[in-house]
VOLO-166438 format. One record per residue: x, y, z of N, C-alpha, C, O in turn; residue in one letter. Coordinates in steps of 0.2 Angstrom, whole numbers, padded with zeros to 4 digits, always signed. Each point is the difference from the previous one (the first is absolute). Example, Ala and Ser with C-alpha at 12.3 -4.5 7.8 and 13.67 -1.06 7.14 Angstrom:
BEGIN
+0066-0028+0039-0004+0006+0000+0004+0006+0000+0005-0001+0003A-0007+0006-0007+0004+0006+0001-0004+0005+0003+0003+0006+0001S
REM end
This chain:
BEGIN
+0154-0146+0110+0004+0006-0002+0007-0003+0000+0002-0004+0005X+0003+0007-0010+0006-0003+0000+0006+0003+0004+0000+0006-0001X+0003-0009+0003+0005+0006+0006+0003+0004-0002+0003+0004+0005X-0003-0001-0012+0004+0004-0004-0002+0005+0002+0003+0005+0001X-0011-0006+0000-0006+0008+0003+0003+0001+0009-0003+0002+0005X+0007-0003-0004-0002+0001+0009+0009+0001+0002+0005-0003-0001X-0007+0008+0003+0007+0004+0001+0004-0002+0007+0006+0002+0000X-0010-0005+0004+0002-0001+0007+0006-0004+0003+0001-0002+0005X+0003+0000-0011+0006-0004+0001+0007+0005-0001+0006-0002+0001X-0008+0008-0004+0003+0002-0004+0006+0005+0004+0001+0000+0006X+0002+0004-0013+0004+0004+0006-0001+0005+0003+0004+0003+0004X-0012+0000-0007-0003+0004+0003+0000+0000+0009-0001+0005+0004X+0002-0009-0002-0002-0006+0006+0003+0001+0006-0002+0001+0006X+0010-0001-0010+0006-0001+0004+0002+0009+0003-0002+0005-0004X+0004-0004+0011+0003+0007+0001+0005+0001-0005+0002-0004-0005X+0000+0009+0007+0005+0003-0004+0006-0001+0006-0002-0002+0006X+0011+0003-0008+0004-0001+0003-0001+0006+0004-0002+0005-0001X+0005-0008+0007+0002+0007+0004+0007+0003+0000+0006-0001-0001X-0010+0008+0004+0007+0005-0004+0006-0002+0005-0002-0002+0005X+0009+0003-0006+0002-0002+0002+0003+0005+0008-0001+0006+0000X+0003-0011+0006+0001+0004+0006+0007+0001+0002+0003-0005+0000X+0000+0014+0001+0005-0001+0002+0004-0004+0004-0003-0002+0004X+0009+0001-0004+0003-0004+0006+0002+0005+0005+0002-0003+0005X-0001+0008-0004+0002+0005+0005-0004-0001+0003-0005-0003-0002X+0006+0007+0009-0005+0002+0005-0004+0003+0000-0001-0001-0006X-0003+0003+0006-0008+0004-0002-0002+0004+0005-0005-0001+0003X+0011+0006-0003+0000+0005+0004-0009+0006-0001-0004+0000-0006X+0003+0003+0011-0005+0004-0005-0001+0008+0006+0000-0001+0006X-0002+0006-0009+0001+0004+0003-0009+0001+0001-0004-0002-0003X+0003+0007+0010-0006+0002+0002-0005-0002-0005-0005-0004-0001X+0007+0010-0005-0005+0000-0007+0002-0006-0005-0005-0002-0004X+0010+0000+0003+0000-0007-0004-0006-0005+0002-0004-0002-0004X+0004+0000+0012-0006-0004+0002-0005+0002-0002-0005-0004-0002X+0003+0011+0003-0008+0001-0002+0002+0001-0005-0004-0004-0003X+0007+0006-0002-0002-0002-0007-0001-0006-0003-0003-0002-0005X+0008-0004+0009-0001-0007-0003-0005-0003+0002+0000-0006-0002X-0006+0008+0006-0007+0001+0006-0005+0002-0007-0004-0004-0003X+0006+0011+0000-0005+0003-0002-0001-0004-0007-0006-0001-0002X+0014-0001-0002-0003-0005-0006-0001-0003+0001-0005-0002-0004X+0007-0003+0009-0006-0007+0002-0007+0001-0002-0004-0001-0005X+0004+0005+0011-0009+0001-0001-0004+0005-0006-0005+0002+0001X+0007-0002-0005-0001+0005-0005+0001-0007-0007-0005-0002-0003X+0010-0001+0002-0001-0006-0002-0005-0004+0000-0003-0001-0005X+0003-0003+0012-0008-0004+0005-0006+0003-0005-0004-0004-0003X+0004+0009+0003-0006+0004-0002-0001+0001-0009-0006-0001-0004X+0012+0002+0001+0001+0000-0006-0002-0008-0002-0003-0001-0006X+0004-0004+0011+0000-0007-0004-0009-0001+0004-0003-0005-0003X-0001+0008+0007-0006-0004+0001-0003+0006-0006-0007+0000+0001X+0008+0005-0005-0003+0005-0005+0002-0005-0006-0005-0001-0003X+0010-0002+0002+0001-0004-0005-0004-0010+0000-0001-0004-0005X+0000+0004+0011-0005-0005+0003-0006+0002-0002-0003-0005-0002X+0001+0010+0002-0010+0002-0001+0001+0002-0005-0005+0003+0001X+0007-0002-0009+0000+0000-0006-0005-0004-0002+0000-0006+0002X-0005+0008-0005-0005-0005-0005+0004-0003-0004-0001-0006+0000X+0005+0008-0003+0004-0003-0006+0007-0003+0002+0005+0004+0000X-0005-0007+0001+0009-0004+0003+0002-0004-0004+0003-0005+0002X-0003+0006-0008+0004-0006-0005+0008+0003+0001+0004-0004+0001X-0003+0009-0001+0008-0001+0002+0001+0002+0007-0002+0004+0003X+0007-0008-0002+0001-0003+0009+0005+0004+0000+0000+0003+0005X+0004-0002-0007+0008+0000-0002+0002+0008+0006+0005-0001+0004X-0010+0009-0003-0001+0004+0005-0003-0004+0006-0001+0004+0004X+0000-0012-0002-0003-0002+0006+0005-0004+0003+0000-0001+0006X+0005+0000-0011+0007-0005+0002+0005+0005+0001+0004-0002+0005X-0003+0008-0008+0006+0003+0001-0003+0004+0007+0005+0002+0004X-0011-0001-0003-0002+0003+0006+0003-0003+0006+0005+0001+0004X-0008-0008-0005+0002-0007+0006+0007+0000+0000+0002+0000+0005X+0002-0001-0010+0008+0003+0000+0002+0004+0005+0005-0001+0003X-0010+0007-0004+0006+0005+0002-0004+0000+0011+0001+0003+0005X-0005-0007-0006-0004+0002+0007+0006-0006+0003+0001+0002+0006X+0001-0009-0008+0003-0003+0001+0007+0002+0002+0004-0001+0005X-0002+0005-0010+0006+0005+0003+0001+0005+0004+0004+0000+0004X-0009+0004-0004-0002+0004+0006+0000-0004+0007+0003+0002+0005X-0007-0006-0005+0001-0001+0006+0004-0004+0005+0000-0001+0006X+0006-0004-0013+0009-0001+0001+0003+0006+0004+0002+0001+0006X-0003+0004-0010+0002+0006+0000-0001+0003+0008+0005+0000+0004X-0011+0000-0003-0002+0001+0009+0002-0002+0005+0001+0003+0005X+0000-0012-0005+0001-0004+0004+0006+0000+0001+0002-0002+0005X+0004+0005-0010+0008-0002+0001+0002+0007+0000+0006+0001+0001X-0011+0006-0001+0000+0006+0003+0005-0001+0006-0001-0004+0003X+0006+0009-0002+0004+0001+0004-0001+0008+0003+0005+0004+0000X-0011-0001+0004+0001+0007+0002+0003+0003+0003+0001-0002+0006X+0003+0008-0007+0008+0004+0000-0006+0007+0001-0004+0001-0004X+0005+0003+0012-0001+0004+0000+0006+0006+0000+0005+0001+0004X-0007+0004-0009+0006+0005-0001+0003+0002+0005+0006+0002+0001X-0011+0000+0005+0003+0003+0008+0002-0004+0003+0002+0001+0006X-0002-0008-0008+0006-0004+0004+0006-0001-0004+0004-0005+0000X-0003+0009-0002+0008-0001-0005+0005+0006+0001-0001+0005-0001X+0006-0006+0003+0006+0006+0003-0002+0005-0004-0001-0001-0006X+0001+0008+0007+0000+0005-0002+0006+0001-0004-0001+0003-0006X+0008-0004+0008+0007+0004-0002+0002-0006-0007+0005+0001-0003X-0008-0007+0002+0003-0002-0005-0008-0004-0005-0005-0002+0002X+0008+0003-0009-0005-0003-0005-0003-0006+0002+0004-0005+0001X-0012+0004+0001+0000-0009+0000-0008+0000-0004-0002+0004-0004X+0000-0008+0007-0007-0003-0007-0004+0006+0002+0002+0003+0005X-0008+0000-0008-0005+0003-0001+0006+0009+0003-0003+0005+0003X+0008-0004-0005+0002+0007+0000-0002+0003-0006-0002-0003-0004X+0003+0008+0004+0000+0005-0007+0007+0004+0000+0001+0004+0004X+0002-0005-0007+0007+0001-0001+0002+0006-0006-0003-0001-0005X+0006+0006+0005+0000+0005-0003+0007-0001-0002+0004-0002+0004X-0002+0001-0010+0008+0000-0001+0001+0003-0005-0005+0002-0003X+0013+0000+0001+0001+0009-0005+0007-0006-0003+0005-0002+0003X-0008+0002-0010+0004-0001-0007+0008+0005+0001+0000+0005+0003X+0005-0007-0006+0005+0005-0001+0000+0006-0002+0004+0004+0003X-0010-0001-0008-0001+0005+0000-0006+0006+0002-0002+0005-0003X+0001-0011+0010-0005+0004+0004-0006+0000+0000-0002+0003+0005X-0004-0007-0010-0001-0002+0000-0005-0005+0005+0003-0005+0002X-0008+0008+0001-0003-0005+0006-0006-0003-0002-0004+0003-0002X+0005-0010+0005-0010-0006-0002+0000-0003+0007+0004-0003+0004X-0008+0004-0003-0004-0002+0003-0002-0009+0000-0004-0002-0003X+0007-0003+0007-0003-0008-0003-0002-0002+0008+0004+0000+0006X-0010-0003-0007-0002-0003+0005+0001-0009+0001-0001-0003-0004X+0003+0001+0010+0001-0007-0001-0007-0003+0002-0003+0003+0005X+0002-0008-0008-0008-0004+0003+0001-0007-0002+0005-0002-0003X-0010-0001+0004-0003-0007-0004-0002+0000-0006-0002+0005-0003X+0005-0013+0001+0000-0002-0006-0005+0004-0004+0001+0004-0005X-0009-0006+0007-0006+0001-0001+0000+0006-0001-0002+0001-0006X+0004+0004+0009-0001+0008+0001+0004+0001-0005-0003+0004-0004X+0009-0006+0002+0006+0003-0004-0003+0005-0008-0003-0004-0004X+0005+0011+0003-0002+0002-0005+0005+0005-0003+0001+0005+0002X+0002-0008-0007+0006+0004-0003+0000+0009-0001+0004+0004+0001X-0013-0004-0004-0003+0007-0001-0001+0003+0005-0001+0006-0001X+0002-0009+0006-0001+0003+0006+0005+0002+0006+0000+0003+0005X+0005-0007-0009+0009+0001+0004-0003-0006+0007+0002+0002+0006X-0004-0006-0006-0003-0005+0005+0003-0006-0003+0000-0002-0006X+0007+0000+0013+0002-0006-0004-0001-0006+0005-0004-0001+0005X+0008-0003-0009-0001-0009+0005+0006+0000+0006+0005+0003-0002X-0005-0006+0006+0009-0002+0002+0003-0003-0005+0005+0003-0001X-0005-0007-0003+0003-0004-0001+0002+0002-0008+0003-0003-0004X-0005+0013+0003+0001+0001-0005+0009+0003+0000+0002+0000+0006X+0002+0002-0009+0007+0000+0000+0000+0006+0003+0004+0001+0005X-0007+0005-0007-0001+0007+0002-0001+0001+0010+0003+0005+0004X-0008-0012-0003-0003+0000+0007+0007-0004+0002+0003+0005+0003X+0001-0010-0003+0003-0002+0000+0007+0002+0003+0003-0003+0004X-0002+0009-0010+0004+0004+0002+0000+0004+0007+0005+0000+0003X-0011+0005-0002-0004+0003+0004-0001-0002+0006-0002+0005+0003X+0001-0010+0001-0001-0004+0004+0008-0001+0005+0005-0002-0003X-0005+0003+0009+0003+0003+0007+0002+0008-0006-0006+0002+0001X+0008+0000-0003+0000+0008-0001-0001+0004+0006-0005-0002+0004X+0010+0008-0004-0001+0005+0003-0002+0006-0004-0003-0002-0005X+0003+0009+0007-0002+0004-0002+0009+0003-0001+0003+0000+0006X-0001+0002-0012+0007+0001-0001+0004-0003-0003+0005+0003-0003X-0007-0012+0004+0000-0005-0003+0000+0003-0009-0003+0004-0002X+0009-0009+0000+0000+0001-0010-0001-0009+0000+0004-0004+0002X-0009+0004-0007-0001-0009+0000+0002+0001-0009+0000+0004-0004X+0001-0011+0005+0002-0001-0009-0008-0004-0004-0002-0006+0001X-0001+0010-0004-0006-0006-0004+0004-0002-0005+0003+0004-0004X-0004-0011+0001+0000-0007-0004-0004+0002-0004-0006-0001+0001X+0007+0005-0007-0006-0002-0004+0001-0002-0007+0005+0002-0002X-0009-0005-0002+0003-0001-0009+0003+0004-0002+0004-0001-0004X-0006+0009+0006+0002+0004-0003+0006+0004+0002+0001+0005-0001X+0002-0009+0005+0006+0001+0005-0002+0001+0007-0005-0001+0003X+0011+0004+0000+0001+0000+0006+0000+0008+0001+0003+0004-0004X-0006-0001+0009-0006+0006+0002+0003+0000+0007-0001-0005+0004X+0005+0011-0001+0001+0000+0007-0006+0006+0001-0001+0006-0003X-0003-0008+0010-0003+0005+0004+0000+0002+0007+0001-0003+0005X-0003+0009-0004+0002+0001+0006-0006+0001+0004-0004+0004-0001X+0004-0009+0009-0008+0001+0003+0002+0008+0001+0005+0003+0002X-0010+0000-0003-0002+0006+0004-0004+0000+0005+0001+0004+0004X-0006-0008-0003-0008-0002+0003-0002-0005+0002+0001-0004-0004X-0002+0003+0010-0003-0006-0001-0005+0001+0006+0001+0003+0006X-0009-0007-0007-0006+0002+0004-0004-0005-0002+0000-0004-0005X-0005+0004+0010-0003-0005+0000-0010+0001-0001-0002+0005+0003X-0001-0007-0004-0008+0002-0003-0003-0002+0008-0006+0001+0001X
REM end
């Protein structure tokens, strides 16, 4: 048989690159760990479902699997856990929920968390994002200035509380 037929050298073969890992701390709050717990394992499971296929000519859902279980589990080991009831009550710090009121009164609600957890949709942000950034030692009374492309947004903490 000529080696042309035999796929085993190829780049079928090779993983795929790994996604890349913050350089920051990898802070994470109660439920970031078990959420980066429950993808793992939901993963794990996705990739031995992708293992038992009668049909596996494409690898490519079995590499991206191994990718991401690869990073998950970076993700765990360099896990930083930050319990919110150990964090001062009277100023902004990681896992608060921060209520702040726009100039025109106007009040949202933004949660500080881990990277992993961070959801814009959700007002869940990273430290490291410029809004958290700003927010972070804050008081309640406090007027902080946010940085953002679309200018600069003074708010004022009204809240701050911890889950």
């Amino acid at each position: 048989m000529s080696r042309a037929f035999v796929k085993e050298d190829g780049p079928d073969n090779e993983p795929l690159p790994d996604l890349p890992i913050s350089p920051h701390p990898n802070y994470v709050t109660p439920r970031g760990l078990a959420a980066l717990r429950d993808r793992l394992a939901a993963t794990q499971a996705e990739l031995a479902r992708l293992k038992a296929r009668a049909e596996r000519l494409d690898r490519l859902p079995e590499k991206a699997a191994e990718r991401d279980i690869r990073y998950l589990e970076a993700r765990l080991r360099s896990a930083i856990p930050v319990d919110p009831a150990d964090q001062p009550r009277d100023e902004v710090a990681f896992g608060a929920r921060v209520t702040v009121a726009d100039a025109d009164g106007r009040e949202t609600v933004y949660e500080i968390v881990g990277e992993d957890e961070a959801d814009a949709g959700a007002r869940r942000i990273a430290p490291q994002a410029p809004l958290a950034r700003a927010l972070l030692g804050a008081r309640v009374g406090d007027v902080v200035e946010w940085r953002r492309p679309a200018g600069r947004l003074e708010l004022e903490v009204i809240a701050i509380a911890y889950p």
